[in-house]
NUGUMI-545522 format. One record per atom (N, C-alpha, C, CB): x, y negated, z negated. Coordinates in steps of 0.2 Angstrom, whole numbers, padded with zeros to 4 digits, always signed. Atoms other than C-alpha are relative to their C-alpha. Glycine has a CB too. Example, Ala and Ser with C-alpha at 12.3 -4.5 7.8 and 13.67 -1.06 7.14 Angstrom:
+0004+0006+0000
+0062+0022-0039
+0004-0006+0000
-0005+0000-0006
-0004+0006+0001
+0068+0005-0036
-0004-0005-0003
+0002-0002+0007
//
This chain:
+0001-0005+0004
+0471-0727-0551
-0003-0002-0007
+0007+0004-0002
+0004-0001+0009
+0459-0725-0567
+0004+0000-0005
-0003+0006-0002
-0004-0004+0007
+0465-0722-0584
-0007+0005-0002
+0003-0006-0007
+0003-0006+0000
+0459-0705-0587
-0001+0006+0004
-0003-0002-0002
-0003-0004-0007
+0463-0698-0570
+0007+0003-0003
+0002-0006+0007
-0006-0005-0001
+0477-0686-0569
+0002-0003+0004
+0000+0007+0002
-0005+0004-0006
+0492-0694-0559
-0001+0001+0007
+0006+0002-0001
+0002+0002-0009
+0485-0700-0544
-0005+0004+0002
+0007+0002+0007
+0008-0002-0004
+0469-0689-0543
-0006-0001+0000
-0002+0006+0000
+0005+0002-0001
+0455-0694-0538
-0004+0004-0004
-0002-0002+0006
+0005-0005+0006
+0438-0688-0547
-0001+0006+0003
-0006-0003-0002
+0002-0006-0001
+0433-0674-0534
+0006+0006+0000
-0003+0000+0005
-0006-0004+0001
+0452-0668-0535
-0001+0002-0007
+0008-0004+0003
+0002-0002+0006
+0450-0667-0553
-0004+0006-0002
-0001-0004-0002
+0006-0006+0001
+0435-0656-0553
+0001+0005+0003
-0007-0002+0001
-0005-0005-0003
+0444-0645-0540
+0002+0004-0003
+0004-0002+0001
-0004-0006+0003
+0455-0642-0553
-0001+0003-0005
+0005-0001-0002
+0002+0001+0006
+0444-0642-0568
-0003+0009+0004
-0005-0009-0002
+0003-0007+0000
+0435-0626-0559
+0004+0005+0003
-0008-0001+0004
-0002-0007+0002
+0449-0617-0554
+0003+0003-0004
+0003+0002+0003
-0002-0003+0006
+0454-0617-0570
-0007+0005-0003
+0001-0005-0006
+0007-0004+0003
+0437-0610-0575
+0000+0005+0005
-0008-0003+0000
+0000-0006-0004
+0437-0598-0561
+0005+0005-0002
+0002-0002+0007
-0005-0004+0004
+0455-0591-0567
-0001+0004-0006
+0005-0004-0002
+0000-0002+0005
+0449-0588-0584
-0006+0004+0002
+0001-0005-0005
+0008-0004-0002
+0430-0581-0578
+0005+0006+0004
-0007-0006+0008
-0004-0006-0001
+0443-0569-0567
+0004+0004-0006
+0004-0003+0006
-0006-0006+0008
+0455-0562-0582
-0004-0001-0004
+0009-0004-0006
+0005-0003+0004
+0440-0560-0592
-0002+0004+0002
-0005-0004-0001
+0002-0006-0004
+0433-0548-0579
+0005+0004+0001
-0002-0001+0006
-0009-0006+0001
+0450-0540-0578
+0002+0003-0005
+0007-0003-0001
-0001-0002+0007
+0453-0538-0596
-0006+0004-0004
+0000-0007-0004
+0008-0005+0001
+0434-0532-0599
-0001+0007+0004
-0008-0006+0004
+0003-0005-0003
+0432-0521-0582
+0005+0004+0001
-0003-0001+0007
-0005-0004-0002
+0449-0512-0585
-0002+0005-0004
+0007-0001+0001
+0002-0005+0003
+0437-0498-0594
+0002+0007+0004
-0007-0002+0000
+0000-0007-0006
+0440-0480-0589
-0008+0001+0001
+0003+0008-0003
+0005-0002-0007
+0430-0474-0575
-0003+0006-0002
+0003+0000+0008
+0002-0006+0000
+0419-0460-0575
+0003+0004+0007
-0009+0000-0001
-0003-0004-0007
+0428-0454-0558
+0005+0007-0004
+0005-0008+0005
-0006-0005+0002
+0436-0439-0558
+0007+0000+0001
-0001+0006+0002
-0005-0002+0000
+0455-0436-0557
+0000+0003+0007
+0001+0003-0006
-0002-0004-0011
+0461-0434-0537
+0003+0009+0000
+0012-0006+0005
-0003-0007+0000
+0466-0414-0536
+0007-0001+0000
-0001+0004+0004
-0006+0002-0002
+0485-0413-0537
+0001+0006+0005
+0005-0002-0004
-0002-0006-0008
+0493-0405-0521
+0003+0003-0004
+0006-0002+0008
-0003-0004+0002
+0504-0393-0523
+0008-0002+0003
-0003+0005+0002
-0005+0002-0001
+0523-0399-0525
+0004-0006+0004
+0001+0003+0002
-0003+0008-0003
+0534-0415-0519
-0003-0005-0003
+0000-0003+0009
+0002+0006+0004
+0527-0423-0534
+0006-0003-0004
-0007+0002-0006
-0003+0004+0004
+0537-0437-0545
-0001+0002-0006
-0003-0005+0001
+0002-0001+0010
+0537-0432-0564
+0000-0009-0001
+0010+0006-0008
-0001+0006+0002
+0533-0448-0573
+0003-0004-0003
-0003-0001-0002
-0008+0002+0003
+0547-0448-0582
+0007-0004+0005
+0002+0008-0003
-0003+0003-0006
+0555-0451-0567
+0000-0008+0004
-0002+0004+0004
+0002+0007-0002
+0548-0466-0562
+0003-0006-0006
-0009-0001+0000
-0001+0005+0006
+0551-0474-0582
+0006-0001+0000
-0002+0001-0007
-0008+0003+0002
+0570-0472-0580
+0003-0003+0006
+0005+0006-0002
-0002+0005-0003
+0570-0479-0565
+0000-0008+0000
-0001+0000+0005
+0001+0004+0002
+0562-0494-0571
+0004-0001-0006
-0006-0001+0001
-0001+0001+0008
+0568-0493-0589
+0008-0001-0002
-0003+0007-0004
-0005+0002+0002
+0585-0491-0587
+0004-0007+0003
+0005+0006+0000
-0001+0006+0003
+0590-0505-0579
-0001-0006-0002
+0001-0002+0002
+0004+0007+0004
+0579-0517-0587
+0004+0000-0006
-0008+0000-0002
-0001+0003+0005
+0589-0512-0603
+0006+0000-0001
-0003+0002-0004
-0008+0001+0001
+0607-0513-0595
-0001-0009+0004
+0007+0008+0007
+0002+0008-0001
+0600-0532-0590
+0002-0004-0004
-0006-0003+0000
+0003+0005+0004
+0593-0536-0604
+0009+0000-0006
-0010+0004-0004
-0004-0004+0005
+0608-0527-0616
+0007-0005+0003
+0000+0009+0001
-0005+0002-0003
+0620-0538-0603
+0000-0008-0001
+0001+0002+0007
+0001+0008+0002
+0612-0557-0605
+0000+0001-0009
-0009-0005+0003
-0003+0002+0007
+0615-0551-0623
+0004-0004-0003
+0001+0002-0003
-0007+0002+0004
+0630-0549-0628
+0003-0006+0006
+0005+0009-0001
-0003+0010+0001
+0635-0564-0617
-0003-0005-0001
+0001-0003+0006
+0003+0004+0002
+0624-0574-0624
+0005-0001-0009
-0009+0002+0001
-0003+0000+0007
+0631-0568-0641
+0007+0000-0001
-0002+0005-0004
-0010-0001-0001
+0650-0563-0638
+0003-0003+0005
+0003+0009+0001
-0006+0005-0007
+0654-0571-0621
+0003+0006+0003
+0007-0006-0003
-0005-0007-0007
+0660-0554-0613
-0006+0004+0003
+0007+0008-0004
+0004-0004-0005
+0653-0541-0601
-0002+0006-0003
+0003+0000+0007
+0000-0005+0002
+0648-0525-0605
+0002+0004+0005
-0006+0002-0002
-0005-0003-0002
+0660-0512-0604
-0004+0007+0003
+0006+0001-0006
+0003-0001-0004
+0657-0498-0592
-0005+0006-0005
+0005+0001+0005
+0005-0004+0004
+0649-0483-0607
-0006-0004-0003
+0004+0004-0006
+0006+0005+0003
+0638-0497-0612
-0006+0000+0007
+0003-0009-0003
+0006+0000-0006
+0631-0499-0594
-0003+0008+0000
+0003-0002+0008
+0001-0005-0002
+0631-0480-0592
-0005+0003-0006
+0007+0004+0002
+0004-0002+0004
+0620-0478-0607
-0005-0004-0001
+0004+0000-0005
+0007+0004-0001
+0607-0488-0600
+0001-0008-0008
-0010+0009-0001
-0003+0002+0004
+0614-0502-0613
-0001+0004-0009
-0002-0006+0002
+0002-0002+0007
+0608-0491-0629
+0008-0001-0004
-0003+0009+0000
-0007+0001+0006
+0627-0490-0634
+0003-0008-0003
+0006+0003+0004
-0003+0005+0004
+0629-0508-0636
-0004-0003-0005
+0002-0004+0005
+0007+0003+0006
+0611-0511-0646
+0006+0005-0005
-0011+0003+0001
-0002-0007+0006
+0620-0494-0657
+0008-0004-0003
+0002+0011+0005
-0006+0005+0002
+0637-0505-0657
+0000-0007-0004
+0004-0002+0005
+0000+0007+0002
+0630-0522-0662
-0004+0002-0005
-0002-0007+0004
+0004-0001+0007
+0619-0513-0676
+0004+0002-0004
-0005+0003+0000
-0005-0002+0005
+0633-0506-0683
+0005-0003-0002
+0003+0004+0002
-0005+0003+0002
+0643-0519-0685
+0007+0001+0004
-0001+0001-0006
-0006-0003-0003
+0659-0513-0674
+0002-0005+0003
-0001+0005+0005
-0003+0008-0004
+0660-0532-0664
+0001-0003-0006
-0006-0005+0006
-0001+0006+0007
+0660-0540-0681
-0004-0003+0001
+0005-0004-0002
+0005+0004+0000
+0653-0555-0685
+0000-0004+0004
+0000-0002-0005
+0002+0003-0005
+0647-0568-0672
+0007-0003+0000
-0008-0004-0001
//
């Protein structure tokens, strides 16, 4: 092995990796640049057995923030969250720990 090789690669493995790094970044350049809006129009919408979008964000949104709201407070208090904290998509326990109600750490 060389010095100046990467552990154990030879030189064409190296340049391998040398251009899928450049490829990666040539790709999320184009990503980042071509996610322009489109002159296309808008699909017609049917008529009924649509999704509101709202619908979609609280399925995603609330448990992400009875997760996130749960490796909190065990991270900071060491207990679980009790069950109106879960049921409040955690909002009630951000609204309890900003209020001071657990006390201090």
């Amino acid at each position: 092995m060389r010095p100046g090789n990467l552990i154990g690669f030879t030189g064409w493995q190296k340049g391998l990796m040398d251009m899928k790094k450049i490829a990666t970044i040539l790709l999320a350049g184009a990503l980042a640049l071509g996610s322009t809006p489109s002159l296309a129009q808008p699909a017609p919408r049917s008529g009924g057995g649509t999704v509101p979008t709202s619908t979609a964000w609280w399925i995603l949104a609330c448990p992400g923030g009875v997760v996130t709201a749960a490796m909190v407070k065990n991270w900071k208090r060491h207990k679980e969250l009790n069950a109106p904290e879960a049921w409040t998509c955690g909002l009630l326990y951000w609204w309890n720990e900003a209020t001071g109600q657990y006390g201090p750490y």
